[in-house]
PDB file of N, CA, C and O in Angstrom:
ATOM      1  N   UNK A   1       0.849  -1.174   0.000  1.00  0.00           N
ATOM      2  CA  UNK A   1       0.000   0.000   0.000  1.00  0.00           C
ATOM      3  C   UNK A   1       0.892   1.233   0.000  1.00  0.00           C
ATOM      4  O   UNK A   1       1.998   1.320   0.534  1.00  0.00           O
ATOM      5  N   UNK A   2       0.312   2.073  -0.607  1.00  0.00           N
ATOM      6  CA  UNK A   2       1.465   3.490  -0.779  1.00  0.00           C
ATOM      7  C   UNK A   2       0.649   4.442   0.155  1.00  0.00           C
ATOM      8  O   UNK A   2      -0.537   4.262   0.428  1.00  0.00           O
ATOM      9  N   UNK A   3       1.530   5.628   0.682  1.00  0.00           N
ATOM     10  CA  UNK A   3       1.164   6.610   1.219  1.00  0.00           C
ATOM     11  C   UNK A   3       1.286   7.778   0.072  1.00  0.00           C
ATOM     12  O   UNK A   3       2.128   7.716  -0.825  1.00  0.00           O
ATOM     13  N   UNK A   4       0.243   8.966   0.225  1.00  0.00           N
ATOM     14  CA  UNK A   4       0.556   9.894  -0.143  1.00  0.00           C
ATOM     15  C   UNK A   4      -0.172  11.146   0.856  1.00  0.00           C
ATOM     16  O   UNK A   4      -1.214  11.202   1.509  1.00  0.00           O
ATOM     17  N   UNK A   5       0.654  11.836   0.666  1.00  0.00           N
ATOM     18  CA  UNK A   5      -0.030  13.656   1.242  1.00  0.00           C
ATOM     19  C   UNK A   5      -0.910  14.551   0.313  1.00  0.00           C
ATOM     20  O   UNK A   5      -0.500  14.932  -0.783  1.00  0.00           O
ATOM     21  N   UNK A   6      -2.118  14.858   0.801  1.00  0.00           N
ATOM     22  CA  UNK A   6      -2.884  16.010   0.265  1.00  0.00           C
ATOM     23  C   UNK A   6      -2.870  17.104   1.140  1.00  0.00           C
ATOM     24  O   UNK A   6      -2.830  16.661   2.287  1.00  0.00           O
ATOM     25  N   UNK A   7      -2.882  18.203   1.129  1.00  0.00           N
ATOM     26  CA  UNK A   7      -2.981  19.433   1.083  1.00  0.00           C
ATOM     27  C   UNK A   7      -4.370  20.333   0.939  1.00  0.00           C
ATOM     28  O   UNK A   7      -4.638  20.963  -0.084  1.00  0.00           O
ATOM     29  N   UNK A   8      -5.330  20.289   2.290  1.00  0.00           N
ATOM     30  CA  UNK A   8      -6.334  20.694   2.192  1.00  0.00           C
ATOM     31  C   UNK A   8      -6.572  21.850   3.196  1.00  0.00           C
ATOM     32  O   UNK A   8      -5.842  21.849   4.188  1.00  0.00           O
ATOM     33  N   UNK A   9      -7.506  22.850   3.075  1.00  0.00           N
ATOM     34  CA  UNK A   9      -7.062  24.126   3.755  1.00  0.00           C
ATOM     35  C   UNK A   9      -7.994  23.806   5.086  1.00  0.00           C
ATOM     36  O   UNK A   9      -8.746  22.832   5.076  1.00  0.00           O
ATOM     37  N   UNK A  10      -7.933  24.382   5.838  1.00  0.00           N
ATOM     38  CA  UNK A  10      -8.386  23.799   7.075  1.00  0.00           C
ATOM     39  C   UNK A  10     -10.193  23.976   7.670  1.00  0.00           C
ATOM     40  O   UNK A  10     -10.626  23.780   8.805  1.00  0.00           O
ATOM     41  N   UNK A  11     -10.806  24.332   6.643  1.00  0.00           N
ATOM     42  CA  UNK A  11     -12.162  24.091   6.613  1.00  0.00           C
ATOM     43  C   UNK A  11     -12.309  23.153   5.955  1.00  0.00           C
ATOM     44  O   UNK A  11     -12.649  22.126   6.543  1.00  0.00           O
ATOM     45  N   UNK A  12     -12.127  23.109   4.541  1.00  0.00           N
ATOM     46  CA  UNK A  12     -12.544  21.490   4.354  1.00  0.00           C
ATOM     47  C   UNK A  12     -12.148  20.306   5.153  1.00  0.00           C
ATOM     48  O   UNK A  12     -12.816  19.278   5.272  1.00  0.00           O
ATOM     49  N   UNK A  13     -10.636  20.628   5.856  1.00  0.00           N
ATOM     50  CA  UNK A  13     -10.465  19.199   6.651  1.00  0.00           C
ATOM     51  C   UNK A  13     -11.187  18.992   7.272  1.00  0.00           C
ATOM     52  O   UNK A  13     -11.538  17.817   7.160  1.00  0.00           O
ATOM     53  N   UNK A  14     -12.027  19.849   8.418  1.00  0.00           N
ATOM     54  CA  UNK A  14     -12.499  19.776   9.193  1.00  0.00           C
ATOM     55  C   UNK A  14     -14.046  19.516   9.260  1.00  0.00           C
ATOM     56  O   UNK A  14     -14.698  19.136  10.233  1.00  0.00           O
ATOM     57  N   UNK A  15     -14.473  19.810   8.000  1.00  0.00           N
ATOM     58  CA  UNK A  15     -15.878  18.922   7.347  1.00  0.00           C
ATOM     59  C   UNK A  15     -15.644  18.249   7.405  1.00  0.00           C
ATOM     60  O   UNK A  15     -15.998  17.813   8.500  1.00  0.00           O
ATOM     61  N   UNK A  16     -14.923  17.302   6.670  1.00  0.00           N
ATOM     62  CA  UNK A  16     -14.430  15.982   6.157  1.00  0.00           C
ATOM     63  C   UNK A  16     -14.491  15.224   7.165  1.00  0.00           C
ATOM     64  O   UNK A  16     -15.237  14.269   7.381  1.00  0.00           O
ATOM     65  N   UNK A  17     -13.455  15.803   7.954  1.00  0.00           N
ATOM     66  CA  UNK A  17     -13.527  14.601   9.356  1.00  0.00           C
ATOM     67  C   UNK A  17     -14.581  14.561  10.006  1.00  0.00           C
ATOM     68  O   UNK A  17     -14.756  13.459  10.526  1.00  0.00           O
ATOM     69  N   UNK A  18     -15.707  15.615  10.288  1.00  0.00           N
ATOM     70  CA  UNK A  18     -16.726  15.662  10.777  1.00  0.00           C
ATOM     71  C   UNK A  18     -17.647  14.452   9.936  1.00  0.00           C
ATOM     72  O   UNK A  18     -18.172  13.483  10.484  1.00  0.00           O
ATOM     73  N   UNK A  19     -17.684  14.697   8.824  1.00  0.00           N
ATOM     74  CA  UNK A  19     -18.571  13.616   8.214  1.00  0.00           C
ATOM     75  C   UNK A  19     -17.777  12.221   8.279  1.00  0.00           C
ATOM     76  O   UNK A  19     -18.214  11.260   8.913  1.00  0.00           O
ATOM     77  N   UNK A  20     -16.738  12.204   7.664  1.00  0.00           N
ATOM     78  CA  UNK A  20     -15.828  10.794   8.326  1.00  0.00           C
ATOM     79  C   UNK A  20     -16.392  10.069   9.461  1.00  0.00           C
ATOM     80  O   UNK A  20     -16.665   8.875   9.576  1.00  0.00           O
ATOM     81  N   UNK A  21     -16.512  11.086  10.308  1.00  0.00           N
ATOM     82  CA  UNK A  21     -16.767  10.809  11.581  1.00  0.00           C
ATOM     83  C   UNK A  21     -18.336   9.773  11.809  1.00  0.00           C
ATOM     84  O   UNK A  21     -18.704   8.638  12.113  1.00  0.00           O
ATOM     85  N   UNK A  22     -18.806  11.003  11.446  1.00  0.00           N
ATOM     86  CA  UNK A  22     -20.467  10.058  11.144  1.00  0.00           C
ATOM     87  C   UNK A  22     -20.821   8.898  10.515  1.00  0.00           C
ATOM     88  O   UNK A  22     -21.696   8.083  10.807  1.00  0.00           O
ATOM     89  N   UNK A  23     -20.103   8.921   9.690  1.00  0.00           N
ATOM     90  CA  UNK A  23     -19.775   7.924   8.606  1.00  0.00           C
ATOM     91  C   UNK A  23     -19.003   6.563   9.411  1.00  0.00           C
ATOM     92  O   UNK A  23     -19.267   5.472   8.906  1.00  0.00           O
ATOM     93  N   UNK A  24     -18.484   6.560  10.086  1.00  0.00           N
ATOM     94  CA  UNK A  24     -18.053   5.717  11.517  1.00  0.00           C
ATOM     95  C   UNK A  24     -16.737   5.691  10.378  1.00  0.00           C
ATOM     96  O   UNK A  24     -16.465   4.511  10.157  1.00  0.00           O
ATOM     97  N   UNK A  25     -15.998   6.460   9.730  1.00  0.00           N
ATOM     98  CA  UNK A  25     -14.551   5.730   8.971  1.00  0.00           C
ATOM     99  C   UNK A  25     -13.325   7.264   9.106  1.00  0.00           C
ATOM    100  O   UNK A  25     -13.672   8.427   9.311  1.00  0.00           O
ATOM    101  N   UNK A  26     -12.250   6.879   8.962  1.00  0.00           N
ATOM    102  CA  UNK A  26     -11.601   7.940   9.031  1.00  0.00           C
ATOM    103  C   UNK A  26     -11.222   8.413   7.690  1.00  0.00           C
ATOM    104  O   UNK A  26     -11.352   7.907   6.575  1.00  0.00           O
ATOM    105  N   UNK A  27     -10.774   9.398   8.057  1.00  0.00           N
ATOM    106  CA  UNK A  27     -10.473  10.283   6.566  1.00  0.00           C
ATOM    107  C   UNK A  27      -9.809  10.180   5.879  1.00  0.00           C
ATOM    108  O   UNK A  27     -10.009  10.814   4.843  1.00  0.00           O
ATOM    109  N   UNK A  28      -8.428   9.222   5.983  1.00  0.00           N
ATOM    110  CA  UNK A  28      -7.717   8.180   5.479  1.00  0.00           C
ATOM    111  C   UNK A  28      -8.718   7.458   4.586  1.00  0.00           C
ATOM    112  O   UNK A  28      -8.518   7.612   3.382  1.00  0.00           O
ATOM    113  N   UNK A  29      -9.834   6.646   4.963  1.00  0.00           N
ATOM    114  CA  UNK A  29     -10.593   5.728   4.609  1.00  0.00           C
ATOM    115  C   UNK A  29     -11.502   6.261   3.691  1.00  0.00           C
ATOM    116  O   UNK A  29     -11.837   5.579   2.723  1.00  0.00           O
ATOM    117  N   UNK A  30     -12.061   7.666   3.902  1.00  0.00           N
ATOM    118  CA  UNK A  30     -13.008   8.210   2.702  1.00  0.00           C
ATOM    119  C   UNK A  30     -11.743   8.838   1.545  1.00  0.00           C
ATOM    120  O   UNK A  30     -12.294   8.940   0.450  1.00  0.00           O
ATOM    121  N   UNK A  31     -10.809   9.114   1.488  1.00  0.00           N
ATOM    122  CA  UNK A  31      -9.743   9.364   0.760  1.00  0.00           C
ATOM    123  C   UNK A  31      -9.537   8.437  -0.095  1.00  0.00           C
ATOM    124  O   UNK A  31      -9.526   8.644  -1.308  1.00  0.00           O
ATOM    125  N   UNK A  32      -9.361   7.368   0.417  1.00  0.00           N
ATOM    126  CA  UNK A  32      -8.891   5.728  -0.082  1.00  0.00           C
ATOM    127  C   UNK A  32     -10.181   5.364  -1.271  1.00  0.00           C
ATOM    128  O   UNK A  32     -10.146   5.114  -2.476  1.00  0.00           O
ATOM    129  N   UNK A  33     -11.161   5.463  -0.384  1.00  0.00           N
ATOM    130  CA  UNK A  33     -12.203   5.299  -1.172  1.00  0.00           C
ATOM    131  C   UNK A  33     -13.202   5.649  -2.496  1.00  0.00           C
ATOM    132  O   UNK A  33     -13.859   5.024  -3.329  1.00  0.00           O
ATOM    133  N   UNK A  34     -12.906   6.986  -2.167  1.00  0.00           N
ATOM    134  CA  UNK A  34     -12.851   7.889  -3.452  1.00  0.00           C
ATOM    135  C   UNK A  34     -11.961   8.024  -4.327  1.00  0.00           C
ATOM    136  O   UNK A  34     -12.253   8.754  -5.275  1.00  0.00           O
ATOM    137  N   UNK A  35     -10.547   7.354  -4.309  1.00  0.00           N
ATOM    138  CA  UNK A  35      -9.959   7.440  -5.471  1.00  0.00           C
ATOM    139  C   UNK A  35     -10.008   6.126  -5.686  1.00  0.00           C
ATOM    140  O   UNK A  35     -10.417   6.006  -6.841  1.00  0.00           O
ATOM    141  N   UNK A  36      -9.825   5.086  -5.231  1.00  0.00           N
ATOM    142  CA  UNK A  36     -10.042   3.794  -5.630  1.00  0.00           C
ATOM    143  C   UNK A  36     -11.741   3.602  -6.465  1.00  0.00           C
ATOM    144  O   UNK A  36     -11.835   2.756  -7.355  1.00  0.00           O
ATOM    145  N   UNK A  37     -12.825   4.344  -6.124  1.00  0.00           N
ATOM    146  CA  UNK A  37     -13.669   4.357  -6.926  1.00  0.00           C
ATOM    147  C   UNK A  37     -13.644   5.110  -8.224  1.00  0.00           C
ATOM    148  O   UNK A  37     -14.144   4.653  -9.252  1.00  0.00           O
ATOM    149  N   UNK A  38     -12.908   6.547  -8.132  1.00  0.00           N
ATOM    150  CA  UNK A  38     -12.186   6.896  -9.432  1.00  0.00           C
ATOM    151  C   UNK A  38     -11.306   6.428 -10.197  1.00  0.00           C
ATOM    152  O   UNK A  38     -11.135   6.492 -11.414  1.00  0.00           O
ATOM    153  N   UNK A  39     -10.598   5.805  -9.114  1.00  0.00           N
ATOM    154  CA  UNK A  39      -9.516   5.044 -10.837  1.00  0.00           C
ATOM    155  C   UNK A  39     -10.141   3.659 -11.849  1.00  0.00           C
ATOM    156  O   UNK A  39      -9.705   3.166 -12.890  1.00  0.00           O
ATOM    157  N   UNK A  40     -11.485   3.295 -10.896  1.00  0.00           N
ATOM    158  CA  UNK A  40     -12.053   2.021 -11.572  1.00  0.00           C
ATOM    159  C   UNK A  40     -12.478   2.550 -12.541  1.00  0.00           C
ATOM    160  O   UNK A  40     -12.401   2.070 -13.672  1.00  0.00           O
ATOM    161  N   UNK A  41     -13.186   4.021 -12.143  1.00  0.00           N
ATOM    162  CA  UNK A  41     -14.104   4.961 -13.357  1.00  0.00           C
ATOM    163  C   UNK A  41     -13.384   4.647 -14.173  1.00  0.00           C
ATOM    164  O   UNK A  41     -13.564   3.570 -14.741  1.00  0.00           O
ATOM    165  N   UNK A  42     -12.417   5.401 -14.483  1.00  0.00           N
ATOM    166  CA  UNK A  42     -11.278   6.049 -15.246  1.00  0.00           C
ATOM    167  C   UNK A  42     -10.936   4.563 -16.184  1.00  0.00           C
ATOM    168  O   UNK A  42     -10.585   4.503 -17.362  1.00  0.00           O
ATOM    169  N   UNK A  43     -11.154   3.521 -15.293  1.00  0.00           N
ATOM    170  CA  UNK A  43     -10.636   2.476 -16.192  1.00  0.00           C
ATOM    171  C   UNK A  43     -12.154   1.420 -17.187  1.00  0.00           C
ATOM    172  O   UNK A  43     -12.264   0.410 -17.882  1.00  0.00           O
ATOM    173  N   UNK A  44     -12.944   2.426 -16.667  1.00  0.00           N
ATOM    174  CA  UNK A  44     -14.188   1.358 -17.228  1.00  0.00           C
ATOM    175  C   UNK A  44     -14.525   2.610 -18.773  1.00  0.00           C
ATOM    176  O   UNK A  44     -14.707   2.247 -19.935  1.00  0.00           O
ATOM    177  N   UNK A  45     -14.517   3.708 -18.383  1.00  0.00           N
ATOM    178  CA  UNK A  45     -14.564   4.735 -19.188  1.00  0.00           C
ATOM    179  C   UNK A  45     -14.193   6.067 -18.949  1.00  0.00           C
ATOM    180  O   UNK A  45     -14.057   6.459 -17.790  1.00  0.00           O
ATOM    181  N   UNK A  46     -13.966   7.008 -20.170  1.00  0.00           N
ATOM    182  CA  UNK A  46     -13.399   8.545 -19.673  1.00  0.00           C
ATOM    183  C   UNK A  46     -14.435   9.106 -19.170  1.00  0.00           C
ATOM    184  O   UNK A  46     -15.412   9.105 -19.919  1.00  0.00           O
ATOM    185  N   UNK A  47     -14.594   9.679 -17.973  1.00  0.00           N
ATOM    186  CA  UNK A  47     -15.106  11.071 -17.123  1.00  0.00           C
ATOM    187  C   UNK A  47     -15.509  11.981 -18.169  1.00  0.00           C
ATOM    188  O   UNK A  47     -14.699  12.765 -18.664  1.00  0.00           O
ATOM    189  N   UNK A  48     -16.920  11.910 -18.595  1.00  0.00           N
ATOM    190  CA  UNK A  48     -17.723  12.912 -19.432  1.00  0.00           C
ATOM    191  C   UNK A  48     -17.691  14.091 -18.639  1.00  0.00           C
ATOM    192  O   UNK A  48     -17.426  14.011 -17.440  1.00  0.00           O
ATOM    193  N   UNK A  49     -17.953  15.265 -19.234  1.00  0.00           N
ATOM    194  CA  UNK A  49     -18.491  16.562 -18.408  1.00  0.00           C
ATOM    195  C   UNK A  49     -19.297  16.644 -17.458  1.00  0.00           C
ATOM    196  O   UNK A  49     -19.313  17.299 -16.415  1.00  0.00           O
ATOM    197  N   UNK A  50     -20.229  15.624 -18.104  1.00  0.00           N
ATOM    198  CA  UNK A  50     -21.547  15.499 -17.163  1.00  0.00           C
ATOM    199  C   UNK A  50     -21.079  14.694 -16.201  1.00  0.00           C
ATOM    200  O   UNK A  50     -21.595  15.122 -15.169  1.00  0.00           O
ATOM    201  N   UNK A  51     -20.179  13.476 -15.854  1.00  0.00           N
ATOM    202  CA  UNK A  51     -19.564  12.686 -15.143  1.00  0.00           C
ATOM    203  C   UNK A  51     -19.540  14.181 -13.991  1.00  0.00           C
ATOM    204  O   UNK A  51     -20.364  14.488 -13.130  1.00  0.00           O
ATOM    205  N   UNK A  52     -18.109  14.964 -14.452  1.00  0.00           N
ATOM    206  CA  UNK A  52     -17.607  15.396 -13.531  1.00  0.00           C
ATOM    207  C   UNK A  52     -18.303  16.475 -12.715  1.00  0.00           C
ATOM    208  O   UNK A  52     -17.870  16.857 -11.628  1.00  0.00           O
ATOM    209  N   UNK A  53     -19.488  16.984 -13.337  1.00  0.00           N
ATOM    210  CA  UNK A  53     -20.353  17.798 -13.153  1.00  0.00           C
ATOM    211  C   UNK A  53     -21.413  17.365 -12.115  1.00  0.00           C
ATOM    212  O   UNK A  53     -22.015  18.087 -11.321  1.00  0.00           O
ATOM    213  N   UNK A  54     -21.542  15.587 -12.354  1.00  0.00           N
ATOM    214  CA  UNK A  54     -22.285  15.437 -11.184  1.00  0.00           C
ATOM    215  C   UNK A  54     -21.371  14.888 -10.210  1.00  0.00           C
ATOM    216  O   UNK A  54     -21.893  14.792  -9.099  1.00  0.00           O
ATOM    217  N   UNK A  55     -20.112  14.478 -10.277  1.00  0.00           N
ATOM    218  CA  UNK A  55     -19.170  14.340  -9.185  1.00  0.00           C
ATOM    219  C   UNK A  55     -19.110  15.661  -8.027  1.00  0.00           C
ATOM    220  O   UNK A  55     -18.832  15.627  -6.828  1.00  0.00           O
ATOM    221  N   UNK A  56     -19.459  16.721  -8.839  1.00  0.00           N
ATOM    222  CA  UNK A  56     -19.020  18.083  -8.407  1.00  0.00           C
ATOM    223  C   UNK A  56     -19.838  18.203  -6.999  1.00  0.00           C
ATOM    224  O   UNK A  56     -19.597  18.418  -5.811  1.00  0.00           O
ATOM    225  N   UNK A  57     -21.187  17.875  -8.032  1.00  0.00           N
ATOM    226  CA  UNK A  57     -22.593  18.171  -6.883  1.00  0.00           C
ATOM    227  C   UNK A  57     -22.504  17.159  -5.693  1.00  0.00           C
ATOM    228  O   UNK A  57     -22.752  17.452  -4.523  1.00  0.00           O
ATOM    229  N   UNK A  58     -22.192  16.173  -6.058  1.00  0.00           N
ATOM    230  CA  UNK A  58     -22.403  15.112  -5.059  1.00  0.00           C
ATOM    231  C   UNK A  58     -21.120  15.604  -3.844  1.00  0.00           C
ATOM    232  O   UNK A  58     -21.192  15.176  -2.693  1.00  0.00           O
ATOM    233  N   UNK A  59     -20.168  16.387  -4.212  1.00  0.00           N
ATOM    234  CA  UNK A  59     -18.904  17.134  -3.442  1.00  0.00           C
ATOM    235  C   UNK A  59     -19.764  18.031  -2.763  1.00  0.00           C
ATOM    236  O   UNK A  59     -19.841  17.873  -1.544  1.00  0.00           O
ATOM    237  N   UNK A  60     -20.493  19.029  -3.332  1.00  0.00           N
ATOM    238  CA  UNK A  60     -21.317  19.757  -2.785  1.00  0.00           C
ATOM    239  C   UNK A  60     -22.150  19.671  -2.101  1.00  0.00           C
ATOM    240  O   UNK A  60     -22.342  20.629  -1.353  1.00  0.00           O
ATOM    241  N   UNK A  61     -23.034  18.522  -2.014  1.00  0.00           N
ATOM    242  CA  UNK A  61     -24.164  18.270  -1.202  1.00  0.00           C
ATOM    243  C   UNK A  61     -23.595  17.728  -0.084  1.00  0.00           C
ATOM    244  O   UNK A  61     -24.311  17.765   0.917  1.00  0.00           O
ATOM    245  N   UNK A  62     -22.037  17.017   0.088  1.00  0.00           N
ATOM    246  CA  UNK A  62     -21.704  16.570   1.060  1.00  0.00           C
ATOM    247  C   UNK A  62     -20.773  17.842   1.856  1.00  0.00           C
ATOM    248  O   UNK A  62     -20.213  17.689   2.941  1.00  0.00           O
ATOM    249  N   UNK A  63     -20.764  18.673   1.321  1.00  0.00           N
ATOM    250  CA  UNK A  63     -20.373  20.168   2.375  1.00  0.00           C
ATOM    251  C   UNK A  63     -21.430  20.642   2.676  1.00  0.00           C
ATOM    252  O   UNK A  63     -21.583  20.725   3.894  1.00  0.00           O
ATOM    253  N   UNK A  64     -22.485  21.102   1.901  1.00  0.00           N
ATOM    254  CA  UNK A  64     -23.829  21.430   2.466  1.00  0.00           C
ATOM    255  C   UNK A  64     -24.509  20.830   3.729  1.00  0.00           C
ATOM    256  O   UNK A  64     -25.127  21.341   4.663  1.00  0.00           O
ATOM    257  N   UNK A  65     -24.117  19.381   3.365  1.00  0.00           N
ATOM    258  CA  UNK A  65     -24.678  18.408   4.855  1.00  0.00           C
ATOM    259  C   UNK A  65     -23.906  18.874   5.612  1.00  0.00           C
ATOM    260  O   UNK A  65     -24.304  19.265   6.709  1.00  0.00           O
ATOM    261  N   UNK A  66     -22.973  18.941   5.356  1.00  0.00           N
ATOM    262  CA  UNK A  66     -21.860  19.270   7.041  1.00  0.00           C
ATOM    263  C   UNK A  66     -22.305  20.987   7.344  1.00  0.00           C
ATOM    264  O   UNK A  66     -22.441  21.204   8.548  1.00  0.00           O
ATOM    265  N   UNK A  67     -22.480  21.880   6.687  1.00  0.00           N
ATOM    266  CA  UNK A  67     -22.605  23.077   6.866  1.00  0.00           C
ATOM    267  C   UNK A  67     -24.491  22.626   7.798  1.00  0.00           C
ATOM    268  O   UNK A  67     -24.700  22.866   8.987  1.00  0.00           O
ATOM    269  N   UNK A  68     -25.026  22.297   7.312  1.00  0.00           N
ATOM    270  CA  UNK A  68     -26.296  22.064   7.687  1.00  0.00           C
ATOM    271  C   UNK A  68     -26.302  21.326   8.880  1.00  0.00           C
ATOM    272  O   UNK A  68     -26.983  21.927   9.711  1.00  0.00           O
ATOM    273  N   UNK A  69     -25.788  20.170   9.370  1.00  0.00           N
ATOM    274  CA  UNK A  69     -25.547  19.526  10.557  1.00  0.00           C
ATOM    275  C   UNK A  69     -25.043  19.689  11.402  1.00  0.00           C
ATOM    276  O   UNK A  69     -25.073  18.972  12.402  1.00  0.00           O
ATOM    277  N   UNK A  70     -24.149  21.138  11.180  1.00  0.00           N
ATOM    278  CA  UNK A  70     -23.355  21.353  12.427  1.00  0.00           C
ATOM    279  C   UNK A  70     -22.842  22.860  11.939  1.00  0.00           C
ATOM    280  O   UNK A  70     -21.725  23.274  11.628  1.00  0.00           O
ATOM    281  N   UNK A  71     -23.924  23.389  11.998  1.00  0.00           N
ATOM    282  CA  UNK A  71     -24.490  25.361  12.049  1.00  0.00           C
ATOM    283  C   UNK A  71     -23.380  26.050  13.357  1.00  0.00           C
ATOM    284  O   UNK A  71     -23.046  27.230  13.244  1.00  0.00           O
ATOM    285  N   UNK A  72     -23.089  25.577  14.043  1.00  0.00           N
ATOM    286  CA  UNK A  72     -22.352  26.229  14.752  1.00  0.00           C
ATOM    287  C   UNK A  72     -20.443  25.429  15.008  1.00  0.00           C
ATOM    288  O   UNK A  72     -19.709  25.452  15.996  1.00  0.00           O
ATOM    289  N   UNK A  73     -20.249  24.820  13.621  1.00  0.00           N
ATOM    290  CA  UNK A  73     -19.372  24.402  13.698  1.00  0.00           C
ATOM    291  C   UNK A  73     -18.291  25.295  13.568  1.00  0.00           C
ATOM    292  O   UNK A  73     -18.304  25.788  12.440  1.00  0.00           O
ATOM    293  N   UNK A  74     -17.205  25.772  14.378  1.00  0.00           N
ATOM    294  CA  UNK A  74     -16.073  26.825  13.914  1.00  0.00           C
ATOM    295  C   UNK A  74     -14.665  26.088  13.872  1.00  0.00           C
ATOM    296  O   UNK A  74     -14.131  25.277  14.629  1.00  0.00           O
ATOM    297  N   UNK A  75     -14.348  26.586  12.898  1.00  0.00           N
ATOM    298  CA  UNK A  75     -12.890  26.125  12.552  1.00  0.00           C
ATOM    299  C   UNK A  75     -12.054  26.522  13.898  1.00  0.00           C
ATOM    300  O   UNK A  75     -11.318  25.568  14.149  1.00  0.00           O
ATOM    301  N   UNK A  76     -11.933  27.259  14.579  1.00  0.00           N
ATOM    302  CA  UNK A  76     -11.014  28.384  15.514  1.00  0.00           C
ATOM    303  C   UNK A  76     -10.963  26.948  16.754  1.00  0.00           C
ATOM    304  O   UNK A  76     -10.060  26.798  17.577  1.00  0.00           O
ATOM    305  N   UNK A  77     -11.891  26.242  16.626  1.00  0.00           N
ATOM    306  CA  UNK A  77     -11.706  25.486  17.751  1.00  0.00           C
ATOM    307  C   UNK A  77     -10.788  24.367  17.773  1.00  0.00           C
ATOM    308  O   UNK A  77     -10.924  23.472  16.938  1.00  0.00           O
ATOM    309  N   UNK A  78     -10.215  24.339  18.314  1.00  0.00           N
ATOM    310  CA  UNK A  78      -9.044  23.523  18.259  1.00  0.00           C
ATOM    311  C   UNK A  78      -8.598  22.234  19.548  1.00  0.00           C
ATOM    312  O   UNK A  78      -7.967  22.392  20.593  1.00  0.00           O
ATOM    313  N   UNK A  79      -9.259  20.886  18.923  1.00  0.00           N
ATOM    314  CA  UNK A  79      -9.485  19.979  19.918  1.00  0.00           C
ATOM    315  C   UNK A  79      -8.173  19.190  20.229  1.00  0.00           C
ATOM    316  O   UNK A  79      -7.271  19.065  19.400  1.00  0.00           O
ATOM    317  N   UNK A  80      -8.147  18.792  21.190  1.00  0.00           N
ATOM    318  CA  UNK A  80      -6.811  17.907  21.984  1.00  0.00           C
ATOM    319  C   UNK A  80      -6.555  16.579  20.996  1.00  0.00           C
ATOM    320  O   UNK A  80      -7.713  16.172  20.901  1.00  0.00           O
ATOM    321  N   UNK A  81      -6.223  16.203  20.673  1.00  0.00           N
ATOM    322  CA  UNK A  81      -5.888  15.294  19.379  1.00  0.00           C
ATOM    323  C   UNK A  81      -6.445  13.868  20.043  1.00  0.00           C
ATOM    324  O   UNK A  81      -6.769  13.045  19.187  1.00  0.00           O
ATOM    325  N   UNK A  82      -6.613  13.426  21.471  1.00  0.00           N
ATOM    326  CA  UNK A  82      -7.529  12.730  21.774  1.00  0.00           C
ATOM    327  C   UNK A  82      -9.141  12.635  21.646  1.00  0.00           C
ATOM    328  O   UNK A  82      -9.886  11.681  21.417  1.00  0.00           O
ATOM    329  N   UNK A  83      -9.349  13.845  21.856  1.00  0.00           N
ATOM    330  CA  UNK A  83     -11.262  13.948  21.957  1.00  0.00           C
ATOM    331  C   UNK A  83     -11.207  14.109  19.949  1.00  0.00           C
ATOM    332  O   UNK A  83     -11.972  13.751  19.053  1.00  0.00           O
ATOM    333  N   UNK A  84     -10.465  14.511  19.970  1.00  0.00           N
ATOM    334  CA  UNK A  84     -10.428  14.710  17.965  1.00  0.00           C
ATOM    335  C   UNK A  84     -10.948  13.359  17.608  1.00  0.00           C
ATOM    336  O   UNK A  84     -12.027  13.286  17.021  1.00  0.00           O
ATOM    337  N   UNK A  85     -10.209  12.177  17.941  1.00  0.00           N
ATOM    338  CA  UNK A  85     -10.532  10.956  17.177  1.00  0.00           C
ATOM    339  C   UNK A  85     -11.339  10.086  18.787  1.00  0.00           C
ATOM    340  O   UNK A  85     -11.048   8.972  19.223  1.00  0.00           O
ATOM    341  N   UNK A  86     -11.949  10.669  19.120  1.00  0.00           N
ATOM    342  CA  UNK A  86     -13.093  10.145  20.150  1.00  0.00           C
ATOM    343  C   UNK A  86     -14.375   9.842  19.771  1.00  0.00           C
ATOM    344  O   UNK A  86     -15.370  10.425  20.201  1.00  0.00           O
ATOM    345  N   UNK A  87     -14.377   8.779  18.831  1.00  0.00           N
ATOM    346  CA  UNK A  87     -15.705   8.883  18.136  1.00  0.00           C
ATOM    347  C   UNK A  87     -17.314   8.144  18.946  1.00  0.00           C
ATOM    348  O   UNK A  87     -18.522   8.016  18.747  1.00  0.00           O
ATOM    349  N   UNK A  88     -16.232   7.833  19.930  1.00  0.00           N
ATOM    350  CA  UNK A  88     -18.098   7.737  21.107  1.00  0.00           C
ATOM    351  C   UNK A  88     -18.365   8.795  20.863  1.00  0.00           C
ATOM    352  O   UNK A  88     -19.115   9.059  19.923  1.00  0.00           O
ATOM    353  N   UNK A  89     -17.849   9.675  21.607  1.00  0.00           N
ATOM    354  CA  UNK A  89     -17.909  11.472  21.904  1.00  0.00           C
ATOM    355  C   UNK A  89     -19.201  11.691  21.151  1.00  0.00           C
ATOM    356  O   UNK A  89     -20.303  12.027  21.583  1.00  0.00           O
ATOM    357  N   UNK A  90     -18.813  11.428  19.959  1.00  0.00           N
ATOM    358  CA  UNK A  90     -19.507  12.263  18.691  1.00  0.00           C
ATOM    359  C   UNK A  90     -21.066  11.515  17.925  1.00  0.00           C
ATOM    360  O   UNK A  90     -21.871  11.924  17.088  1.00  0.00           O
ATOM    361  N   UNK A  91     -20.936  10.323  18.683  1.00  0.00           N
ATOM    362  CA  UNK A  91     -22.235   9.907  18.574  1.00  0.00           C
ATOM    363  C   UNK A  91     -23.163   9.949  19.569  1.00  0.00           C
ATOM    364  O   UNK A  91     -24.309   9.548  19.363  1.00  0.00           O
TER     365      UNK A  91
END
């Protein structure tokens, strides 16, 4: 298995893991998952416009959920790297 680094600005991480979270998987794991479902794309057929157009939305509706589920979520807060991956906590 290979490692690699992405580079995401610190609101989206912090959706991400929030929904990760819900999602009971870590963000490693929705990472993994989404490109391993893109490279099958990629290998069954090329990514039409419309492909990527509804990839886009489906990106979108899953920030919208997080913006919508957690209205008073602020980036500024900054959790102890234990309660971070405390996922009783959060259910």
């Amino acid at each position: 298995m290979k490692k690699i680094t992405v580079t995401v600005d610190e609101q989206t991480y912090r959706r991400v893991h929030a929904r990760a979270a819900q999602l009971n998987e870590s963000v490693s794991e929705l990472v993994c998952s989404y490109l391993r479902d893109l490279s099958q794309q990629a290998e069954r057929e090329p990514e039409s416009e419309s492909e990527k157009a509804r990839r886009m939305q489906r990106l979108n509706k899953v920030i919208e959920d997080i913006n919508k589920n957690h209205p008073d979520f602020d980036m500024a807060e900054n959790l102890p790297r234990n309660e971070l991956y405390d996922r009783r906590a959060i259910r």
